[in-house]
Residue, then its C-alpha position, 0 to 999 in steps of 0.5 A: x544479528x543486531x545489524x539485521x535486526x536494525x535494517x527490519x526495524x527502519x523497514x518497519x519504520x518505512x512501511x508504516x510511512x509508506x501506509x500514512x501516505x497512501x492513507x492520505x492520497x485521493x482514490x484517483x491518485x490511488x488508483x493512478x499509482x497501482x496503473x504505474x506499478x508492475x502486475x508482476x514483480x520479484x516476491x519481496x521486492x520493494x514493487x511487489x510490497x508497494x502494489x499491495x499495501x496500495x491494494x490493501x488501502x483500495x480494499x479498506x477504502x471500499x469497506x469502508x464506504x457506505x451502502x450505497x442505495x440502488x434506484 
């Protein structure tokens, strides 16, 4: 039990990294990675965790861009 309790520690530890860097990258970049990512992927697979932390910044990023005025 400590074994598996110190593997979704450093999981957590990876995650958490994983969200800083994409905090970090441009939009284009962003968006270049989530083109490169499978649509489809096995439920709890490093791809599937990676497309939606990338879909979470994207979504973040979106609310939390002003108002854009409309001429």
């Amino acid at each position: 039990m400590q074994k598996a309790t110190g593997l979704l520690a450093i999981l957590g530890d990876s995650i958490e990294a994983i969200k800083s860097y994409l905090a970090t990258i441009d939009q284009q970049e962003l968006e270049n990675l989530l083109g490169v990512l499978p649509s489809r992927s096995p439920a709890g697979s490093a791809e599937m965790v990676m497309r939606i932390l990338v879909y979470r910044e994207i979504e973040k990023r979106e609310s939390d861009d002003p108002p854009r005025e409309l001429h």
